[in-house]
DOVEXZA-577588 format. One record per residue (C-alpha): y, x, z; residue in three letters; chain. Coordinates in steps of 0.02 Angstrom, whole numbers. Last residue first. Example, Ala and Ser with C-alpha at 12.3 -4.5 7.8 and 13.67 -1.06 7.14 Angstrom:
residues 2
      y      x      z dolum bagu
    -53    684    357   SER    A
   -225    615    390   ALA    A
END
This chain:
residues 374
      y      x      z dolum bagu
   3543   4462   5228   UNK    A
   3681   4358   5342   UNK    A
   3761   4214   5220   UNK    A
   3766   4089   5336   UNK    A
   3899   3973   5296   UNK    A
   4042   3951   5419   UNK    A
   4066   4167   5419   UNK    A
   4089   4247   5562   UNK    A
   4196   4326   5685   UNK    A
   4239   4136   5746   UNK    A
   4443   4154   5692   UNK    A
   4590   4126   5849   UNK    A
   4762   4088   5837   UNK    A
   4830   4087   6038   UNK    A
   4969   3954   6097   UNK    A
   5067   4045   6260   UNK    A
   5157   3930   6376   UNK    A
   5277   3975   6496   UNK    A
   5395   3843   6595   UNK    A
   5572   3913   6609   UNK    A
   5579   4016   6462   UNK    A
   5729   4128   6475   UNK    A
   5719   4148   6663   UNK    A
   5547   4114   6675   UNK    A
   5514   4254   6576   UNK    A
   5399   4241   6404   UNK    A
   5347   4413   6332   UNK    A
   5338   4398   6124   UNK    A
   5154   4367   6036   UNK    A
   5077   4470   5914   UNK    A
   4973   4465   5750   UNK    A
   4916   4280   5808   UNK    A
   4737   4307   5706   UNK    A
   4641   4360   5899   UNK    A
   4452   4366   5820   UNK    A
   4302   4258   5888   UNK    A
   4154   4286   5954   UNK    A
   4035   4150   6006   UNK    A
   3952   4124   6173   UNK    A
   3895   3935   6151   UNK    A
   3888   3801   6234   UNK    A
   3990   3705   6119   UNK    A
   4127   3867   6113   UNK    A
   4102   3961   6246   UNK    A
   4258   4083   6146   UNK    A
   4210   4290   6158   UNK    A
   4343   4444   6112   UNK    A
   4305   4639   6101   UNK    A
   4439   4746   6022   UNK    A
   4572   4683   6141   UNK    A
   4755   4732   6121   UNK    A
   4807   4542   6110   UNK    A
   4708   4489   6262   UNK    A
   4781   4638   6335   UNK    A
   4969   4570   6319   UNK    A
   4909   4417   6372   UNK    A
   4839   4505   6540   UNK    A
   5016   4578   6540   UNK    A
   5102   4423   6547   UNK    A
   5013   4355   6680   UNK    A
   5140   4361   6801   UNK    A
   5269   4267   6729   UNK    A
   5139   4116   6789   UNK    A
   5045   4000   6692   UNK    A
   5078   3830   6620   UNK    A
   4964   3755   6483   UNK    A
   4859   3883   6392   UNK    A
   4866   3816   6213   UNK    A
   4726   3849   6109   UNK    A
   4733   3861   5886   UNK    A
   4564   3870   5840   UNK    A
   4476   3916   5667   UNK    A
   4327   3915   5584   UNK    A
   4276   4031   5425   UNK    A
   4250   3962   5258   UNK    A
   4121   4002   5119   UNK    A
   4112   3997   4924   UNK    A
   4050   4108   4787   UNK    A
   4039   4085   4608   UNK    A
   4120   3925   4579   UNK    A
   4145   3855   4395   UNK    A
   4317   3824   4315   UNK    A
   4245   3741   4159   UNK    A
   4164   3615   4251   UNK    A
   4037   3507   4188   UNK    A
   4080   3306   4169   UNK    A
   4183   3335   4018   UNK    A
   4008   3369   3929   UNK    A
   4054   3482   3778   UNK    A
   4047   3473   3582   UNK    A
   4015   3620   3433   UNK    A
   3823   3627   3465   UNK    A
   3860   3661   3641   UNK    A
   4030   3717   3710   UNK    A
   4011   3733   3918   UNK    A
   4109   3908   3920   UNK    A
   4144   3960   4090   UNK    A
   4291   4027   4147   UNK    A
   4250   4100   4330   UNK    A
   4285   4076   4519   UNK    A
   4265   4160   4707   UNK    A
   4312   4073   4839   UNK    A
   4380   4078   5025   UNK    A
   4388   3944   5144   UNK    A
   4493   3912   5289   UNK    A
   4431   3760   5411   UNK    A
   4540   3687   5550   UNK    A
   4516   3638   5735   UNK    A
   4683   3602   5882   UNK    A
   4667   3631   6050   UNK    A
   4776   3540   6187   UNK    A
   4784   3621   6353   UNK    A
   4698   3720   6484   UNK    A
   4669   3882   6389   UNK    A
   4572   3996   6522   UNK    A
   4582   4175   6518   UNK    A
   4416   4294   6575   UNK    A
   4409   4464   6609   UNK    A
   4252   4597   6546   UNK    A
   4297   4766   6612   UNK    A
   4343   4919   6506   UNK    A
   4496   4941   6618   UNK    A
   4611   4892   6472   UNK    A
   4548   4734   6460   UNK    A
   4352   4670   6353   UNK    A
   4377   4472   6315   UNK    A
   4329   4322   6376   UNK    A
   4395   4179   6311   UNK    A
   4367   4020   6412   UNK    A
   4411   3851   6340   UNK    A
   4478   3674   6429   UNK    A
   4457   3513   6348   UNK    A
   4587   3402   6362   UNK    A
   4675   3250   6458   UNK    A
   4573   3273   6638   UNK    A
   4630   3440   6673   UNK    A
   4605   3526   6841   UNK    A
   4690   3696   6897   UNK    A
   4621   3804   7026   UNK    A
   4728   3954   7078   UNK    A
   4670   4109   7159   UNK    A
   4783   4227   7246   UNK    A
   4727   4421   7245   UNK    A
   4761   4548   7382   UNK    A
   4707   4750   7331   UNK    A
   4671   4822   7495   UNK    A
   4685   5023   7515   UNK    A
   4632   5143   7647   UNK    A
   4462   5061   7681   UNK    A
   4412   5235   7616   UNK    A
   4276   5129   7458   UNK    A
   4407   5030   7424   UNK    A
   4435   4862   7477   UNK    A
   4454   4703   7368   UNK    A
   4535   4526   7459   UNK    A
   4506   4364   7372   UNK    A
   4625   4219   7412   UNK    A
   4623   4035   7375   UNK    A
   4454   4007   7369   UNK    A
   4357   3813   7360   UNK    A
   4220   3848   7237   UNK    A
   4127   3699   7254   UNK    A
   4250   3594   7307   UNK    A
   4202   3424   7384   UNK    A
   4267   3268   7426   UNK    A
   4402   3228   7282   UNK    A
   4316   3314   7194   UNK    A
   4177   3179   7160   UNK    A
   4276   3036   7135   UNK    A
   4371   3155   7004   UNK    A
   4223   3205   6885   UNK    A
   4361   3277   6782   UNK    A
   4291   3232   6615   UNK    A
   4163   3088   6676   UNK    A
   3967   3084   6632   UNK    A
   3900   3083   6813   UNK    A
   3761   3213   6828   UNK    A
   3568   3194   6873   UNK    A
   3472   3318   6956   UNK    A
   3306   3428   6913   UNK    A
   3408   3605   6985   UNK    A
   3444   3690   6865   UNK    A
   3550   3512   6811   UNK    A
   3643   3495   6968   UNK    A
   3702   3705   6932   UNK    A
   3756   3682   6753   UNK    A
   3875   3540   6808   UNK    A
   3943   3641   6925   UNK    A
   3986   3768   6826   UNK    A
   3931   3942   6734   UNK    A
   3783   3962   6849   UNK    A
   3758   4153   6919   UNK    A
   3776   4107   7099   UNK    A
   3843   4196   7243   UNK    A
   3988   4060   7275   UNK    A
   4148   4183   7240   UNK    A
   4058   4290   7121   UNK    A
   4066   4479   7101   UNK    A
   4077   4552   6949   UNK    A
   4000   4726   6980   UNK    A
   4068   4905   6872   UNK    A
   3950   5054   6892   UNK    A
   3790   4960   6912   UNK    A
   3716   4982   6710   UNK    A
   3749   5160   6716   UNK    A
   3631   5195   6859   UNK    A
   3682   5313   6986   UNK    A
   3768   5192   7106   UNK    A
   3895   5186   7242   UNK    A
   3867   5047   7355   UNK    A
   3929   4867   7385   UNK    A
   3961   4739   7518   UNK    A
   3996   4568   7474   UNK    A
   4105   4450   7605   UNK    A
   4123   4269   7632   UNK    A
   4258   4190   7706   UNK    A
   4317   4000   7785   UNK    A
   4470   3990   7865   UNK    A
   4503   3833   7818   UNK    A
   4653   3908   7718   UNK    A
   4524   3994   7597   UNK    A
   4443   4152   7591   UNK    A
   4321   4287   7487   UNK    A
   4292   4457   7539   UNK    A
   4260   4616   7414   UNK    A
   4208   4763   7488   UNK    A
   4178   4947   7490   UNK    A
   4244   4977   7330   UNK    A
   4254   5142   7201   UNK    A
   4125   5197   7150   UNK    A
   4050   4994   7134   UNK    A
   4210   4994   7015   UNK    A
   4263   4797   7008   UNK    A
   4251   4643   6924   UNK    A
   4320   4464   7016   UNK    A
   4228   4326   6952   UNK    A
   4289   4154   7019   UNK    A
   4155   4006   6988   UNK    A
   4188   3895   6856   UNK    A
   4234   3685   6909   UNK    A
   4410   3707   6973   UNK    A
   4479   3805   6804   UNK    A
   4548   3976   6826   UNK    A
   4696   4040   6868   UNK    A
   4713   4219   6936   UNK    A
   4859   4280   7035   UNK    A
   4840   4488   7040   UNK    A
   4858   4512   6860   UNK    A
   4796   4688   6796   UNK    A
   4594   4690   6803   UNK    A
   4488   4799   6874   UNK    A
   4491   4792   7032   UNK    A
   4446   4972   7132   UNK    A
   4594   5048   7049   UNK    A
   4552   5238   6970   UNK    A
   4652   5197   6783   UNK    A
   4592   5369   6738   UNK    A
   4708   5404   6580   UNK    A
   4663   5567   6503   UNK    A
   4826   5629   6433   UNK    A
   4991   5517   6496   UNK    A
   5014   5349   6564   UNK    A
   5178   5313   6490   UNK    A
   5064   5289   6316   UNK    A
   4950   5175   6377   UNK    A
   4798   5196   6443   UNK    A
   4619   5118   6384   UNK    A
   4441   5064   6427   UNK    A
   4271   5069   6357   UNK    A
   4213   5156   6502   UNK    A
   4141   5300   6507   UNK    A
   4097   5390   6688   UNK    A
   4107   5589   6682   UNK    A
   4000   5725   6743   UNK    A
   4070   5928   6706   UNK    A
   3914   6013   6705   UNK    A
   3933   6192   6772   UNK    A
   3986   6318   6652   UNK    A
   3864   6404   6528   UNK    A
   3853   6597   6531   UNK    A
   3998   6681   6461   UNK    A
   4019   6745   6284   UNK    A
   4019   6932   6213   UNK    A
   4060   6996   6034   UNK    A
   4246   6960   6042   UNK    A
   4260   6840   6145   UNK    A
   4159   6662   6165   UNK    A
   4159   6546   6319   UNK    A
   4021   6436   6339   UNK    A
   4069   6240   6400   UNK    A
   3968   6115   6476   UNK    A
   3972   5921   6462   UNK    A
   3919   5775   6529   UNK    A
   3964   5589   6498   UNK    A
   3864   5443   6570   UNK    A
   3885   5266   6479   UNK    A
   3935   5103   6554   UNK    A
   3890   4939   6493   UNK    A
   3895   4787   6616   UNK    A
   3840   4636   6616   UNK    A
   3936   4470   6616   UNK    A
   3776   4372   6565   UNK    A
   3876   4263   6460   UNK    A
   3793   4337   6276   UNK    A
   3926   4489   6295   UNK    A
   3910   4647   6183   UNK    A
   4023   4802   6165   UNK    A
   3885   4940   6132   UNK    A
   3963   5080   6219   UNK    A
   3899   5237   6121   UNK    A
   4023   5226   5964   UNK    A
   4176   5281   6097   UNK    A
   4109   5436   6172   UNK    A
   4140   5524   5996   UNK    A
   4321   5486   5983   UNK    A
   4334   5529   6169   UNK    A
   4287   5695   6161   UNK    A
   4440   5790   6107   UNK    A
   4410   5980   6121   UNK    A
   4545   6101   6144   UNK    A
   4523   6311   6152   UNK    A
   4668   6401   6205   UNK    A
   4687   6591   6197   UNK    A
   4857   6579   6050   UNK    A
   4725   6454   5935   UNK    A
   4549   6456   6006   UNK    A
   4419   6398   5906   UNK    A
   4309   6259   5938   UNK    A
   4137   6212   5937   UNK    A
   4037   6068   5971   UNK    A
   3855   6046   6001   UNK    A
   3807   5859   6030   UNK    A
   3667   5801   6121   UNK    A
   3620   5598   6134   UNK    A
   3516   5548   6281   UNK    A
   3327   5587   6333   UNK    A
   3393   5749   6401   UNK    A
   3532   5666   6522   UNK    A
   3405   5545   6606   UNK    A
   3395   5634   6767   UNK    A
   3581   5685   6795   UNK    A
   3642   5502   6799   UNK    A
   3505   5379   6806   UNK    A
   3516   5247   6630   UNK    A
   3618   5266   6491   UNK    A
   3665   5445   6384   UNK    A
   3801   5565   6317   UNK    A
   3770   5721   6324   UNK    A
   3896   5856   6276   UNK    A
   3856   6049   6245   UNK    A
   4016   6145   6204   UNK    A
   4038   6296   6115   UNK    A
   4213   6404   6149   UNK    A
   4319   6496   6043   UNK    A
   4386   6680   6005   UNK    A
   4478   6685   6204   UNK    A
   4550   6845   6223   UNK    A
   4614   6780   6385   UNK    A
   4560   6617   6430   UNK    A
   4626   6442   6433   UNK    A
   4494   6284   6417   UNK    A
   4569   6120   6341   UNK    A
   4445   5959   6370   UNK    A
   4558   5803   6303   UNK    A
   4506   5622   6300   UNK    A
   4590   5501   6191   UNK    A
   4610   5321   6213   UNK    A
   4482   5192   6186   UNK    A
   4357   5292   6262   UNK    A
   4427   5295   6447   UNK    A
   4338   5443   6515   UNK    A
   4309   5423   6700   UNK    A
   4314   5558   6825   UNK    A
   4201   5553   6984   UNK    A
END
């Protein structure tokens, strides 16, 4: 099935001869595919031809149905696309065509990848080395269309495998599929679910040192033909000296990815005000304790600046769709809060030129410090 990639346009051209126009009927709805079309959104679109050919550009519209929301829950938020087409000549028009069903995902191409970018990989995300730190569990997101399986090993020779179908709800179209079957956040989270105690240590290293919950070094996805194997190498990385952060963020696959910022993090406060010229004469005298230059308004809005620690030349592009995100989370005090990219770019380390890469990130909460939501 064809996907529509909202964040990029989508083109529907129909050639005829004597072609006046053509109407279009386009649903765009959630739930079952086919069955729940009618209770979705209808729009009737016309256009005329120019030299036979009629052009319609859908994606524009598609993209104000995906509600781009993430609370931790790593769901997912497809949207079904159909459309129809009636062709219109000179006093006559054809019957409807056949529904054309498409798969939106808020998703991208770039320019060298032409018209109606379909991105069809069964992983969906770019890097094929992931780091992550040793006490989250490995998510690996994928098109359920598109993937037979997704298999989990280490050098013990240890695996675990996940099976998975195609779907016809909206909701199943991409899975994130987790390396220990859970749906706890870390280890920590997990003891305490379950009525236990926890040692209060950064790095909990007495206890690692024996066991590893999430002990995977390589993750293999297979598509749905068993024709093609997409191999991904999974790093752990521990830090005892700071506080690692997660930002999750929407890539160009319309998948939720996560990047971890292993090193130091540093907090500051921006405010904003508004101020007048007050006059605080009375009776020919003022009090020099009241301000003349009086506040109107006044808030702030928080700020990080995250260091990743080392990573791999290889992850370059996933920084390059960190930046290109619309969609961006921070756990933040355990909290899912989102947050703004502020660095207005970044340039491509190598290392050749850079030896050791490390990428510091300007974030913004998307939010103001005082609540001022009416």
């Amino acid at each position: 099935m064809a996907k529509i990639n909202v964040r990029s346009p989508y083109y529907v051209s129909i050639t005829a001869a004597n072609l006046s126009s053509v109407d279009m009927q386009l649903y765009i709805y959630s739930g079952t595919q086919v069955t729940d079309r009618t209770s979705g959104t209808l729009f009737n679109l016309r256009s005329t031809a120019i030299s036979n050919i009629s052009t319609f550009e859908i994606g524009e519209v598609v993209k104000d149905y995906i509600a781009n929301t993430f609370e931790g829950d790593y769901t997912n938020l497809n949207i079904w696309v159909d459309y129809r087409t009636i062709n219109n000549f000179q006093g006559t028009s054809t019957p409807p065509s056949a529904y054309t069903l498409l798969t939106g995902f808020y998703g991208y191409g770039y320019f060298e990848d032409g018209a109606n970018p379909q991105l069809n990989e069964q992983y969906l995300q770019t890097n094929r080395t992931i780091l992550k730190w040793k006490d989250e569990p490995l998510r690996i997101p994928v098109d359920t269309s598109r993937t037979l399986a997704v298999t989990f090993t280490n050098f013990e020779g240890d695996s675990s495998a996940t099976f998975l179908t195609p779907s016809d709800q909206s909701d199943e179209q991409i899975a994130y599929i987790y390396s220990d079957g859970s749906t706890f956040g870390s280890y920590e989270s997990r003891v305490l679910a379950d009525g236990g105690t926890i040692e209060s240590s950064e790095c909990l290293n007495s206890f690692f040192d024996n066991i590893d919950p999430f002990d995977v070094d390589t993750v293999y996805v297979i598509n749905i033909d068993s024709t093609i194997v997409d191999v991904i190498k999974v790093q752990d990385i521990e830090e005892c000296k700071y506080q690692p952060y997660k930002l999750t963020f929407e890539n160009r696959y319309g998948a939720l990815q996560d990047i971890w910022f292993f090193k130091r993090t540093n907090e500051k406060l921006a405010t904003t005000k508004e101020t007048f010229k007050r006059n605080i004469i009375v009776n020919g005298t003022y009090n020099t304790s009241r301000h003349q230059t009086k506040i109107l308004t006044k808030n702030g809005v928080e700020k990080l600046t995250l260091n990743t620690g080392f990573y791999p030349e290889l992850y370059n592009d996933v920084f390059k769709e960190l930046q290109l995100s619309e969609n961006v989370w921070i756990e933040f005090d355990n909290k899912t809060l989102p947050v703004n990219i502020d660095s207005g770019g970044f340039d491509y380390k190598t290392s050749l030129n850079d030896k050791l890469i490390n990428y510091t990130i300007d974030v913004s909460f998307a939010f103001d410090t005082i609540n001022n939501i009416r």
